[in-house]
VEXFITOR-627880 format. One record per residue (C-alpha): x, y, z negated; residue number from 1. Coordinates in steps of 0.25 Angstrom, whole numbers. Example, Ala and Ser with C-alpha at 12.3 -4.5 7.8 and 13.67 -1.06 7.14 Angstrom:
! residues 2
- east north up n
- 49 -18 -31 1
- 55 -4 -29 2
END
This chain:
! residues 627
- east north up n
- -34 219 -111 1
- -26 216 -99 2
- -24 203 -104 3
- -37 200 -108 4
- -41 204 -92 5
- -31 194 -87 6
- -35 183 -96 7
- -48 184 -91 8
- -45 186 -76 9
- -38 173 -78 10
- -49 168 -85 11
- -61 172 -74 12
- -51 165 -63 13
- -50 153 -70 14
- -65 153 -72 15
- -66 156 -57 16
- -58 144 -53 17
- -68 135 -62 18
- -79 141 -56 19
- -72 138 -41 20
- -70 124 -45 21
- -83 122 -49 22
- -89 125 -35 23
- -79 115 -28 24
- -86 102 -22 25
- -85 90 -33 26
- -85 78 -27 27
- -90 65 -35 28
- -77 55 -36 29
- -66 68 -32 30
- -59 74 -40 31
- -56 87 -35 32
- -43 95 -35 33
- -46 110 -31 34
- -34 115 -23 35
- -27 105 -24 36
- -22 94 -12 37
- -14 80 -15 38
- -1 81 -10 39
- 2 67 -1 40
- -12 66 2 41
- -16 57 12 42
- -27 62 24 43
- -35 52 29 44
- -43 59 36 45
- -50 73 37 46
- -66 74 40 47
- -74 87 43 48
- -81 86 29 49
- -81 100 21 50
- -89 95 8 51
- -80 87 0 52
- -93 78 -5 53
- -93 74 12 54
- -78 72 12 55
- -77 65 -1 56
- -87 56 7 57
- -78 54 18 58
- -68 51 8 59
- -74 40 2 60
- -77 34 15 61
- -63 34 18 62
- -53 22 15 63
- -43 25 5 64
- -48 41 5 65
- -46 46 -10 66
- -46 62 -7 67
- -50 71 1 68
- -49 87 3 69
- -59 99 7 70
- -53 99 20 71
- -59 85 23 72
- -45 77 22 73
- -49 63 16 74
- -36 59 8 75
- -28 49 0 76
- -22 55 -13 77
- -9 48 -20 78
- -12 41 -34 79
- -4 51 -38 80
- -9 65 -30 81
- -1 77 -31 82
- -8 89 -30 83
- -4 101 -23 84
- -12 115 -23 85
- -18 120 -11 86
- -13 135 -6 87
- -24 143 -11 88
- -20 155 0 89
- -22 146 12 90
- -34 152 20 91
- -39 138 21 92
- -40 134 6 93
- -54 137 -1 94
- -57 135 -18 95
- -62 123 -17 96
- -52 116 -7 97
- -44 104 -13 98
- -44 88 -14 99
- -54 78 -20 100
- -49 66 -25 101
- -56 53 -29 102
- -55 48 -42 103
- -57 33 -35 104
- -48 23 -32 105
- -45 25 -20 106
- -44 9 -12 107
- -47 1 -24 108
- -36 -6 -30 109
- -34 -7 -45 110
- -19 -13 -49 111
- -16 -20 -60 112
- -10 -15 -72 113
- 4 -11 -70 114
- 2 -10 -57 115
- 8 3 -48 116
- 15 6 -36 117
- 27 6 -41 118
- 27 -9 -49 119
- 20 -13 -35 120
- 32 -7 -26 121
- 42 -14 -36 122
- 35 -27 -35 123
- 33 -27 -19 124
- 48 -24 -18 125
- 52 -36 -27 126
- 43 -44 -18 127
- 49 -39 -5 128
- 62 -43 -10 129
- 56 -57 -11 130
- 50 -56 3 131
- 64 -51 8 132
- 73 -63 3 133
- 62 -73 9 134
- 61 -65 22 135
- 78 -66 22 136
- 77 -80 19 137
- 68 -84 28 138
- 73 -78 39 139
- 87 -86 36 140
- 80 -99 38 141
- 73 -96 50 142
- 85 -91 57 143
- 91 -106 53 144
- 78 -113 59 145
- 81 -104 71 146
- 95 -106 73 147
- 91 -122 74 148
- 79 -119 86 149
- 68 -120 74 150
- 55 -109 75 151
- 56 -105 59 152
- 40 -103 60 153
- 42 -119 60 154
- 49 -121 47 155
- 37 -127 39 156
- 35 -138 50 157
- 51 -141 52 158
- 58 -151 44 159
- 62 -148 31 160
- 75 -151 32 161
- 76 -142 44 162
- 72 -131 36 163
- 79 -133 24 164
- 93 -136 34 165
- 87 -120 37 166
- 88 -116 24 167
- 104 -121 22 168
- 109 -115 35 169
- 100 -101 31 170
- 108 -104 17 171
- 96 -100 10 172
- 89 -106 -2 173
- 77 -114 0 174
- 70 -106 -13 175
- 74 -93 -20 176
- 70 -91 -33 177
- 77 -76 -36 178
- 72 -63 -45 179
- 82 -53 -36 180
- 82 -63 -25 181
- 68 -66 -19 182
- 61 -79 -21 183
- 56 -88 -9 184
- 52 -105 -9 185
- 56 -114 4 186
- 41 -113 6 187
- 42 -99 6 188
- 53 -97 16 189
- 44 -108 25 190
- 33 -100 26 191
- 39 -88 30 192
- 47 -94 41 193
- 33 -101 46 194
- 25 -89 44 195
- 34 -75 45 196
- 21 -68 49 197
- 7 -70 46 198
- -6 -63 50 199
- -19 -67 43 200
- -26 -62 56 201
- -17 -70 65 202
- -14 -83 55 203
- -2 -88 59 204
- -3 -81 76 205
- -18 -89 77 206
- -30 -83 78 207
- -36 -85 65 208
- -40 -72 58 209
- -41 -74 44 210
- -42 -60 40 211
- -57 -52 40 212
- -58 -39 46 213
- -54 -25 40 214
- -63 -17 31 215
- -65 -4 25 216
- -67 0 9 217
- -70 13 12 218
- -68 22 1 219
- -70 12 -11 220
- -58 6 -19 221
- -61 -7 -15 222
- -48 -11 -9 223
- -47 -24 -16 224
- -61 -27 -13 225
- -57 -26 4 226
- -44 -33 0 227
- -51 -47 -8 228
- -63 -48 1 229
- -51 -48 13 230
- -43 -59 5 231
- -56 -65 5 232
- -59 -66 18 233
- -46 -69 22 234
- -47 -81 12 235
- -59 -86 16 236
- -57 -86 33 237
- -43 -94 30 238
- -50 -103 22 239
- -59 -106 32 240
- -50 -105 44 241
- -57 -96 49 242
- -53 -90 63 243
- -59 -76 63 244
- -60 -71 49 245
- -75 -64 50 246
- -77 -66 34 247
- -81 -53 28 248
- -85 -53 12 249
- -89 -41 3 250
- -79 -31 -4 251
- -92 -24 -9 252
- -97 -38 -18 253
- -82 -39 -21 254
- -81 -25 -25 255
- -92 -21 -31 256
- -101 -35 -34 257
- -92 -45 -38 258
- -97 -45 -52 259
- -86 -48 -59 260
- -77 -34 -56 261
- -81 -19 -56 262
- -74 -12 -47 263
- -76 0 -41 264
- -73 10 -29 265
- -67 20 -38 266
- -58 11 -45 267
- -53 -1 -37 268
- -51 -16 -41 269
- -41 -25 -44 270
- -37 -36 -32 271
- -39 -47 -41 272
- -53 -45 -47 273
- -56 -44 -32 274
- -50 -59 -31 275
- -57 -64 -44 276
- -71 -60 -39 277
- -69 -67 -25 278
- -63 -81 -33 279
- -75 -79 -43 280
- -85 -75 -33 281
- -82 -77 -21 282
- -85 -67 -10 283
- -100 -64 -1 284
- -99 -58 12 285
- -100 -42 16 286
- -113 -45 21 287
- -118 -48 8 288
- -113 -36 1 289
- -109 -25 13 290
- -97 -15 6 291
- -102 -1 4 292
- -91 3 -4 293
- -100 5 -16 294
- -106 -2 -28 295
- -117 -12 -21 296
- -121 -26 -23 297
- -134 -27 -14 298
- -132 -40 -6 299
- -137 -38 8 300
- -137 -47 20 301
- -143 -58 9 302
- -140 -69 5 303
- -125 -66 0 304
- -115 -75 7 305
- -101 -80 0 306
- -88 -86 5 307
- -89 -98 -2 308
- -77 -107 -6 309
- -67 -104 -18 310
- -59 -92 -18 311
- -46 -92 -26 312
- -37 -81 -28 313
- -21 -80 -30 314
- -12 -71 -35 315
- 2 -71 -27 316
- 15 -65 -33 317
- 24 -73 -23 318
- 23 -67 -7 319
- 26 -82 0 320
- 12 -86 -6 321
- 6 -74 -3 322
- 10 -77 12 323
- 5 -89 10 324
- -9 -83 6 325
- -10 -74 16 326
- -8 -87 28 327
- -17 -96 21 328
- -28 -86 15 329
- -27 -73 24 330
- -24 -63 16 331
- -19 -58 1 332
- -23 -45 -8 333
- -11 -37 -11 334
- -11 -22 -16 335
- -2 -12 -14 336
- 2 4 -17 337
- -3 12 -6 338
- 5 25 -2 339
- -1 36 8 340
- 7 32 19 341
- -1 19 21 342
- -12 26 25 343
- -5 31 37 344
- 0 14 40 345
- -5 11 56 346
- -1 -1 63 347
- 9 7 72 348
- 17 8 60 349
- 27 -1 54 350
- 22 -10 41 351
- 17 0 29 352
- 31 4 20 353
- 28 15 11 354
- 35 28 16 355
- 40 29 -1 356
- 33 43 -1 357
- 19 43 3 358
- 12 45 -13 359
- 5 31 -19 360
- -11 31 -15 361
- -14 20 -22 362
- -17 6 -21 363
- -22 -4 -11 364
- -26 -19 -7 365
- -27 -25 4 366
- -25 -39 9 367
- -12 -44 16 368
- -15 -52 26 369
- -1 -57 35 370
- 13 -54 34 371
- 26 -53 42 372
- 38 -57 38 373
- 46 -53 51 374
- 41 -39 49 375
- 40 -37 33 376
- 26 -34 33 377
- 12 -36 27 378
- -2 -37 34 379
- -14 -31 27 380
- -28 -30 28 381
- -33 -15 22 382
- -47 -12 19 383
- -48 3 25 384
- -54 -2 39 385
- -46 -3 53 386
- -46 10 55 387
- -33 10 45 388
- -18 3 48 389
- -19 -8 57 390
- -34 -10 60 391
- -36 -10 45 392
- -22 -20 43 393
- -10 -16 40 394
- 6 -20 40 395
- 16 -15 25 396
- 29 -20 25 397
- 34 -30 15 398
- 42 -19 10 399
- 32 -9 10 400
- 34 -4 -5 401
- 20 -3 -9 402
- 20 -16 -16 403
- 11 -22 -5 404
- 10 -38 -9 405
- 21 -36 -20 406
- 16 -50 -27 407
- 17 -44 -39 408
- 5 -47 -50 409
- -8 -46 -42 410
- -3 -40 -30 411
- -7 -52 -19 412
- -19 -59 -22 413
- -24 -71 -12 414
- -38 -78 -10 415
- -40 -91 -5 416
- -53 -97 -1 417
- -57 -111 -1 418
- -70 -118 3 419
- -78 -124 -9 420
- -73 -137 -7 421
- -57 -140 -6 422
- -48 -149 -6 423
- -42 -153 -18 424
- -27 -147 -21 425
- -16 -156 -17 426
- -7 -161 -28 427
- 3 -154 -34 428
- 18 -156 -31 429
- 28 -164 -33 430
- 37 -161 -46 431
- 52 -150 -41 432
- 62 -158 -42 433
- 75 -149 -40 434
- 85 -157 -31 435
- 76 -167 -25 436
- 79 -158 -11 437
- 67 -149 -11 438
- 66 -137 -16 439
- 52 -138 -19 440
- 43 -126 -27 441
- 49 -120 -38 442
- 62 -123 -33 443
- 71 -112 -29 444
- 89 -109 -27 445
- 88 -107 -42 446
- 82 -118 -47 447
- 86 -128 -36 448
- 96 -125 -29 449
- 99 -141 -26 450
- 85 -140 -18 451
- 81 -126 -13 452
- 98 -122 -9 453
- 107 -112 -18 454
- 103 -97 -20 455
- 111 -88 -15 456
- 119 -77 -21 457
- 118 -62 -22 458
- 132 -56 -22 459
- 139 -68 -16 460
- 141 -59 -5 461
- 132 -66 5 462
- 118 -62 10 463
- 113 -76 10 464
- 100 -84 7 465
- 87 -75 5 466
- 97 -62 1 467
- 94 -49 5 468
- 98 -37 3 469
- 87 -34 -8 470
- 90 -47 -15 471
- 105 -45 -14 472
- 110 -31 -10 473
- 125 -38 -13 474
- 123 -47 -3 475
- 114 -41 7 476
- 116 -26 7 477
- 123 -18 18 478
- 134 -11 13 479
- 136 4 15 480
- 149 11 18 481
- 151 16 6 482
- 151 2 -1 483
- 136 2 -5 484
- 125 -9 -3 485
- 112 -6 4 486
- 101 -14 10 487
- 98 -5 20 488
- 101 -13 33 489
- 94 -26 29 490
- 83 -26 37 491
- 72 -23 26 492
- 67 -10 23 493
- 67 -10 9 494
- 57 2 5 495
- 56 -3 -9 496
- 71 1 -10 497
- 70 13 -4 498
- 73 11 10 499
- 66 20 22 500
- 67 22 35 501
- 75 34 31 502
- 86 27 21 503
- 87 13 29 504
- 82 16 44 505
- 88 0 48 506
- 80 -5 38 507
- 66 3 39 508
- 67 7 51 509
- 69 22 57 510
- 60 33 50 511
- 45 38 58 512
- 49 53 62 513
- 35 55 54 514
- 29 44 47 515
- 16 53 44 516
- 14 50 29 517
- 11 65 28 518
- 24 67 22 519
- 36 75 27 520
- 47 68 24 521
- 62 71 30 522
- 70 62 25 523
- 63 55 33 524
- 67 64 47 525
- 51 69 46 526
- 50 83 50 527
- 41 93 57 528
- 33 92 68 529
- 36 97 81 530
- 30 92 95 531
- 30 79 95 532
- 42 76 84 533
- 44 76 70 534
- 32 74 58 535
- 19 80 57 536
- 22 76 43 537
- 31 86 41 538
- 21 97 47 539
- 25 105 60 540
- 38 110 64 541
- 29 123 70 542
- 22 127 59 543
- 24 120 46 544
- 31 110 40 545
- 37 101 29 546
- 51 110 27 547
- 47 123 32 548
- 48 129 18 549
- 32 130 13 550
- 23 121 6 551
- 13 121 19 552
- -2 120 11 553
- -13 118 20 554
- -28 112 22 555
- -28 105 35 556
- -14 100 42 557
- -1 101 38 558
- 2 103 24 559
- 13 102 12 560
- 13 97 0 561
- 23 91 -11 562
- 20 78 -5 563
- 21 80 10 564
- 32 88 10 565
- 43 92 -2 566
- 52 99 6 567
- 42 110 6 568
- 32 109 -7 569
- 42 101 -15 570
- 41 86 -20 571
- 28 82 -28 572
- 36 78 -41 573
- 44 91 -40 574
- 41 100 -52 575
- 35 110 -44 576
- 32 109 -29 577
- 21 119 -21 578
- 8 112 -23 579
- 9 112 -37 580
- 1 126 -40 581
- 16 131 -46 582
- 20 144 -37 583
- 36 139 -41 584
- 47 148 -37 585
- 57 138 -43 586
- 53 130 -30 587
- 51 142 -20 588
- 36 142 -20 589
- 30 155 -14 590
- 18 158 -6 591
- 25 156 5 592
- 31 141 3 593
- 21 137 -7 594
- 6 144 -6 595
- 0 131 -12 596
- 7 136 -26 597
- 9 152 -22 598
- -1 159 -16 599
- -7 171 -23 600
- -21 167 -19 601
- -26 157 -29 602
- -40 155 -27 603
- -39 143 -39 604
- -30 140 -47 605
- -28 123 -49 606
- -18 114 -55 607
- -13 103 -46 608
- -19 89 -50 609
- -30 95 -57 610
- -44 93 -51 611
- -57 100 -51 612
- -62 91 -62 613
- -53 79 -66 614
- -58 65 -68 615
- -64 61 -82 616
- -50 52 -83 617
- -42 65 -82 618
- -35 59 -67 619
- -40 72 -61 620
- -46 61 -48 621
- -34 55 -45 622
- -36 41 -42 623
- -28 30 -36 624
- -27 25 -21 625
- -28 9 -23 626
- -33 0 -12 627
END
């Protein structure tokens, strides 16, 4: 008979927690998780909305906003959200407090197959490599042009055999042609001594703007919409000449009227559909077809207008000719991982480098619009408005880690744009000969040496020609006391091989005190906050903070979770860590260092990860970042 009664008692809370459900808010496009928060969550921003139908409306309006909570926190949720449960026995925490999440793409970008952060890291790596053993080069020759009086930047307009003499005395090959090595052409190593930095809205230090003004896509996925309508427009002011570039064409026809492609804001697109309609279709102006970010084809402002010309497109797996895109067209689409901690990026800070612990948002692209060599470093144009970054720009490192123009596969796309009359092609070139003197295309050390110079030698003891230490560690490397090799001290903050700010300082540079990613994180020297020092990251050294013993759960302010701070709730992919509804005295867990998992007071019980009502695909509303 007891039984029966406890059975049935469990049976009536169980219904009670149905019926609580029901009466939550559903919110059309959110899944919602009851109880629940996302560990590593970014805040944007919080507005005074209490009705999540008026906050998920915020939301939406908010770039790159894919969450929010019932306090009013408009977030960005990892690809791959940890969920924690909330402490039932805080006075603050009601039934129906928890997070919605959106089951829409959130920026836009669909990636090929095969295609994740981790195959885009390995490629951008390999392709740093590449960039390193041109830089290293490069900066060999110009150092012998200097030595004899001679401005580098001058290179393409010297005698050749001035330049070639250059090459001997740097004793580097004229072309490289290497798998562990790097690859580079004479031409190559020209253009980066007369061009080392490059601006698109400086071209070459004039005044010529060939890049139109930033623009905001809102809350639909239509990131690769913003980022082709820029290429563009950037294509079409080169083309011209055009001093001021005021060309301003529609992402909304793009996007949602091209006619040939459906994509939507809830699933993203791929970069080179985008490219294939504007080759097939050319591109009207935003006046034509004004973006709403919604399903709309009503011309206004008749009768539609068009760039004219010819667009062509083309895919670049080599960085030189990318380079050489971006000084002669303005600009090339490139996609890229996108981590939490970009979202904090400002122009005070140095160029973008993923921190290596801020969780995967998802996916973006942009455009890339100017480079600099002398400072490893990318320009790009975003599409979240000038309110974000640099007035809507930003700067990433050439060693960012995020596969940022990695040139692998589809990764940089360029548009060029022509007027409906051109020139005819020139002719084609003379047949390679290899010891006629010149080490013409297609030649390289390998397969000429008689013309483009020997190749040099990993292991022969002897850092020399385009060597570096990631080429040729043998060569290169520094050697430790203790007889080991390592490449710290070269100058290059290699983040794809694990170097920080904390394992290599002369490389990367001393650590921030706080770098603010919402992370504590020691080993980097971040602690609590006390008057003016240490890390509001870490919490308050006066009240609570990361280290102090207890999993700290609150609604407003600072708070703990696997994700922000292990030392006191446990790591994420631990077995067990306070958030996961588990009471564990394995790890310690009581009500006093974990309420979240122990308090006595259970208004609901909830699984972590599990939603209110999970999508018809079974993902429970988890959807990815992208553009």
């Amino acid at each position: 008979m007891k039984r029966a009664a406890l059975i049935l008692a469990i049976f009536c809370v169980f219904r009670l927690a149905a019926a609580q459900q029901q009466a939550c808010p559903n919110v059309g496009g959110y899944a919602f998780y009851r109880l629940q928060e996302v560990s590593g969550a970014y805040t944007i921003k919080t507005v005074s909305a209490k009705n999540p139908v008026d906050i998920a409306a915020s939301c939406s309006s908010t770039p790159a906003c894919n969450a929010f909570d019932t306090t009013g926190a408009l977030k960005i949720v990892p690809m791959a959200p940890i969920f924690s449960v909330l402490d039932p026995s805080a006075a603050d925490v009601s039934d129906c407090d928890g997070i919605y999440v959106a089951r829409r793409t959130l920026t836009g970008l669909v990636l090929p197959d095969g295609v994740n952060a981790n195959t885009m890291r390995e490629a951008g790596a390999k392709k740093f490599v590449e960039m390193q053993t041109l830089k290293t080069v490069t900066s060999k020759v110009a150092a012998s042009l200097a030595a004899k009086g001679l401005n580098p930047r001058t290179a393409k307009t010297l005698p050749k055999a001035t330049v070639l003499q250059a090459f001997k005395d740097a004793k580097v090959p004229l072309a490289q042609s290497s798998s562990t090595g790097g690859n580079y052409t004479y031409n190559d190593v020209l253009a980066a001594l007369t061009y080392p930095v490059w601006d698109s809205r400086t071209a070459n230090d004039t005044s010529y703007n060939y890049i139109s003004s930033v623009k905001d896509q809102g809350g639909c996925g239509s990131c690769v919409a913003f980022a082709a309508t820029a290429a563009a427009e950037a294509a079409v002011a080169t083309g011209n000449n055009t001093l001021v570039n005021t060309y301003d064409f529609s992402e909304q026809w793009l996007f949602f009227c091209n006619g040939l492609y459906t994509p939507s804001c809830s699933t993203g697109w791929y970069a080179n559909q985008a490219a294939d309609v504007i080759v097939k279709k050319n591109m009207p102006y935003e006046k034509n077809y004004p973006y709403i970010q919604s399903p709309s084809c009503t011309l206004m402002s008749p009768p539609e207008q068009r760039a004219g010309g010819n667009f062509s497109r083309f895919v670049y797996l080599d960085i030189s000719m990318a380079k050489d895109h971006i000084r002669t067209s303005g600009a090339v689409m490139t996609y890229f991982a996108v981590y939490n901690d970009f979202f904090y990026w400002s122009a005070t800070l140095t160029p973008y480098v993923w921190d290596g612990v801020s969780p995967l948002a998802g996916y973006h692209q942009v455009v890339t619009i100017g480079y600099n060599d002398t400072g490893s470093y990318w320009i790009a144009k975003n599409s979240w408005g000038t309110g974000w970054g640099d007035n809507g720009f930003f700067r990433i490192s050439y060693s960012a880690n995020v596969g940022f123009m990695s040139g692998s596969g589809d990764n940089i796309i360029g548009l060029r744009w022509a007027p409906s009359s051109v020139p005819p092609s020139p002719p084609p070139p003379a047949p390679v000969v290899c010891g006629d003197g010149t080490c013409s295309t297609g030649e390289t050390c390998s397969s000429c040496a008689a013309d483009c110079g020997a190749c040099v030698v990993c292991g022969d003891g002897f850092c020399s020609g385009g060597e570096t230490c990631l080429t040729c560690q043998a060569d290169c490397g520094t050697r430790l006391s203790n007889g080991t090799l390592t490449c710290c001290g070269d100058g290059v903050c290699n983040a794809a091989d694990g170097e920080t700010c904390a394992s290599c300082p002369g490389d990367c540079g001393v650590c921030s005190t706080c770098n603010r990613n919402g992370i504590c994180e020691p080993a980097l020297g971040e602690k609590c906050a006390s008057g003016t020092s240490g890390c509001t990251d870490c919490g308050s050294c006066s009240s609570t903070y990361c280290g102090d013993g207890k999993c700290t759960s609150a609604r407003k302010g600072y708070t703990e979770s696997c994700g922000t701070c292990s030392l006191d709730c446990g790591g994420c992919s631990d077995p067990l860590f306070c958030g996961d509804g588990i009471c564990s005295s394995s790890r310690g867990e009581t009500t006093g260092t974990c309420s979240r998992d122990c308090s006595k007071t259970m208004k609901t019980r909830v699984l972590p990860g599990v939603s209110a009502a999970a999508t018809s695909n079974g993902n429970a509303g988890r959807r990815a970042l992208s553009s």
